[in-house]
N, C-alpha and C positions, 0 to 999 in steps of 0.2 A: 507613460511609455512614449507618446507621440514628445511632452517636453524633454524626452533623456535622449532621443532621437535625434531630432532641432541640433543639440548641442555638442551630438558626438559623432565620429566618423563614419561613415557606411561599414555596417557592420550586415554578415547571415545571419546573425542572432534577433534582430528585429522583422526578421520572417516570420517567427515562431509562433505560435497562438499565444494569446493573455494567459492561456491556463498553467503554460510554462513557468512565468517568471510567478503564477501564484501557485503556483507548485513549490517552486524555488524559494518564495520569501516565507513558507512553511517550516521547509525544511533547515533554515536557518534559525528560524524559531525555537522549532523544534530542538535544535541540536544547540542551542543556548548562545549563539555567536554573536556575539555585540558590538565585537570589532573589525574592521575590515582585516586586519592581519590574520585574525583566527579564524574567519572563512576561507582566506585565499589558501591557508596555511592545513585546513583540515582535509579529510578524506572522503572522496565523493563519490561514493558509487550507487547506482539504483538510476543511473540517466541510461537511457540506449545508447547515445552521442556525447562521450567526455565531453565536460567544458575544462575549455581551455584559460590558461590566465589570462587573458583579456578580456574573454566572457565575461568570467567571476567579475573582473572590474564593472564591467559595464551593470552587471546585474545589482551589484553593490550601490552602482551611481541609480540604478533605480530605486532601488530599496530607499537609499537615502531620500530622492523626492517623493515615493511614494510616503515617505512617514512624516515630511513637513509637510504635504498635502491633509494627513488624518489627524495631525495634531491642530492645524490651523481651522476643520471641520470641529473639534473640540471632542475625538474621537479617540479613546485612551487604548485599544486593545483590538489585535484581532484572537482565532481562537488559542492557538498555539503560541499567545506571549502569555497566557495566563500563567503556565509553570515559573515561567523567568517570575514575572511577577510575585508570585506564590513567594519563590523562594527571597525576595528582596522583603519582603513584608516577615517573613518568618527569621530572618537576620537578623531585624528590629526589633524582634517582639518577644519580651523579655517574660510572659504568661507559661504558667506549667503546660506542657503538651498534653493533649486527650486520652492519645493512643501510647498502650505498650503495643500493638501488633496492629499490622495493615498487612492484607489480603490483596493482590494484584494480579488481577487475572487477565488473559487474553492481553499481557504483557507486551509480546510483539508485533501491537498493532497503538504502541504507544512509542514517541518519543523519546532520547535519551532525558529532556529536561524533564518530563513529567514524571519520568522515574525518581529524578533525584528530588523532584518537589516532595512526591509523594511519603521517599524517606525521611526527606526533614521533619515531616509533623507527629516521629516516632519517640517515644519520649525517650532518656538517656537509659541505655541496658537494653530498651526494648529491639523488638527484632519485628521482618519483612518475609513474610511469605511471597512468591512470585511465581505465577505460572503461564509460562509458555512456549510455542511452539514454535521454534524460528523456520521451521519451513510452508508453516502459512503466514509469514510476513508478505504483506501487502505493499505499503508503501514506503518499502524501500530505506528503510531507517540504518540499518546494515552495523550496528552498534553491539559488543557486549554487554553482560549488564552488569560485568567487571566494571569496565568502564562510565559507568553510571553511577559510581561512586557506592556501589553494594559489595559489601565482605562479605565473599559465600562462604557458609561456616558449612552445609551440609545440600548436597546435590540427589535428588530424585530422579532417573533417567525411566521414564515408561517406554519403553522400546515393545510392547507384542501391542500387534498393528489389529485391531478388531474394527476400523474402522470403512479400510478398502479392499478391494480385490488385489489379488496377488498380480496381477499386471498392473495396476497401478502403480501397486509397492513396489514391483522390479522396475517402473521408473524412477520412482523416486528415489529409490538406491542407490541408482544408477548417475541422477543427475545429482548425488549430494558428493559422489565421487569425482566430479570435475574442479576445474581447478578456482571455478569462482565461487566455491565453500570451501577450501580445503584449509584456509587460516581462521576458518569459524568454529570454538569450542564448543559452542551453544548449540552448535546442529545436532541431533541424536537421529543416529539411523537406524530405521524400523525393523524389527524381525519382520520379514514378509507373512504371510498371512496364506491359510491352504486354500480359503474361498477363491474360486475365481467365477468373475463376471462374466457378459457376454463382451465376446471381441468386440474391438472396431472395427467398423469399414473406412478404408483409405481409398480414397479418389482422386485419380490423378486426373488434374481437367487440361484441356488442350490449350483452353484461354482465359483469362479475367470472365470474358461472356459466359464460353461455357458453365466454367465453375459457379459463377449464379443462378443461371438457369440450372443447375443440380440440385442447390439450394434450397431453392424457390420450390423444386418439384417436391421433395422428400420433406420440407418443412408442410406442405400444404396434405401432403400422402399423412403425416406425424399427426397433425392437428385434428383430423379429420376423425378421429378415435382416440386421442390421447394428448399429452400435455408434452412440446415437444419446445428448443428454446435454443434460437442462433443466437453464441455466445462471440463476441471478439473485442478489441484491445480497446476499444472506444463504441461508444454509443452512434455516434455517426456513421460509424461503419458497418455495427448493425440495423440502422434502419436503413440503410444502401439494402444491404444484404434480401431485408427483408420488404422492400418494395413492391409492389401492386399486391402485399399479401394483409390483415386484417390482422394485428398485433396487438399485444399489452407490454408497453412499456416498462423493466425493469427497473428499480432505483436502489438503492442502497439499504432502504427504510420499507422495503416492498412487503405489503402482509400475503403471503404464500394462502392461494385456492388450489384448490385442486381439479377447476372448471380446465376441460378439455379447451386446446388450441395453442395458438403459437406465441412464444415469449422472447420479445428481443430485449440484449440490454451488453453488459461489459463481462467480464472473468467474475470482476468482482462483488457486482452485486449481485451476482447470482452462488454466490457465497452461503451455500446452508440451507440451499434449497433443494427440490426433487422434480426432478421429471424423467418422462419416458424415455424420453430421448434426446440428447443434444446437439447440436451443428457448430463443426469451430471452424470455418472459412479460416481464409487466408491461411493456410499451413506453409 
């Protein structure tokens, strides 16, 4: 970053954290693009902040030194070139395939490339099961799985919701109704469900301050008899959150106790877990 820097104009874009552009050189991966034309040229959504066409260039001029940087370390791959890969090796390889059927599950939390890897290793005739749920897509992949190079010969929609409460489901409803899913066929919106949960409580704070010290009180009130867990958009900002208070770290890979107290961490590693009670600052 610091050598694409040196060599290019004063750009916002080298503000950004490193996790950005390794975010970015993922998602390019991921979405199979090898040429600068088919990045500038594709559709990008899943950033908070559009990148603009000079962005993209600049990120391109990284990608490109970051990758004479890992080739010259004698470094062939990171995780999400393996698909491309995959599919460059099975091009060549003239061997009977294994499989008549491949099983793909928790689908929308994959790649479009690893999709289409995945169908290549199906033998000729054979067929792809796939299951997923495009409304717990995580990161941002925003792809059909038309577009993945899958003939859907037959569709399964499970729409009764056994999974939330009916306030939940009337948000979810509600936000598959806006206009940033409405060109998504893949989405399937849930019959609501008659359970309902206990409300939220909404707090309106007067300052940054105040609304920590709320935090702070109700996470330590939570913990103090039960398993209680401030959730928000980055990890840094929940341990801001949760300062001068005695925490467990959430990760992605976290083995779930059920030991009373407070659990900081992001949305999404807290993905598939339980607690008492949850805290989502910054609303």
């Amino acid at each position: 970053l610091e050598d694409v820097q040196t060599t290019s104009k004063p750009s916002e874009l080298f503000s950004k954290p490193l996790d950005f552009f390794k975010d970015e050189l993922d998602w390019i991966s991921g979405h199979g693009h090898r040429e600068r034309a088919a990045y500038m040229a594709a559709e990008r959504r899943g950033r908070i902040d559009p990148l603009r066409p000079r962005h993209r260039e600049l990120v391109w001029t990284f990608r490109e030194a970051y990758l004479r940087r890992r080739t010259a370390a004698g470094l062939l791959y990171d995780w999400w070139d393996l698909p491309s890969a995959m599919l460059d090796a099975l091009a060549t390889d003239t061997s009977p395939r294994m499989y008549r059927h491949v099983v793909i599950d928790e689908a929308q939390d994959l790649p479009p490339e690893a999709i289409r890897s995945l169908k290549n290793l199906v033998q000729p005739g054979g067929t792809v099961t796939l299951f997923a749920d495009y409304a717990q897509q995580l990161y941002g992949q925003r792809s059909s799985y038309a577009a993945c190079g899958l003939k859907i010969s037959k569709v399964e929609e499970f729409k009764e919701n056994y999974r939330n409460s009916a306030g939940i489901a009337k948000l979810a409803i509600a936000t598959a109704a806006l206009p940033h899913f409405r060109d998504r066929a893949d989405l399937v919106v849930p019959t609501a469900p008659a359970a309902e949960g206990v409300p939220p409580t909404l707090y309106r704070a007067s300052s940054a301050a105040d609304e920590l010290a709320a935090v702070r009180t109700q996470a330590a009130q939570f913990a103090s008899t039960g398993t209680v867990a401030i959730l928000t958009r980055s990890r840094a900002a929940a341990r801001a959150a949760a300062r001068g208070l005695p925490y467990t770290e959430l990760h992605e890979n976290h083995e779930w106790t059920a030991e009373s107290g407070l659990y900081v961490g992001t949305y999404y590693s807290a993905k598939g877990l339980e607690f008492d009670a949850v805290i989502l600052p910054h609303l």
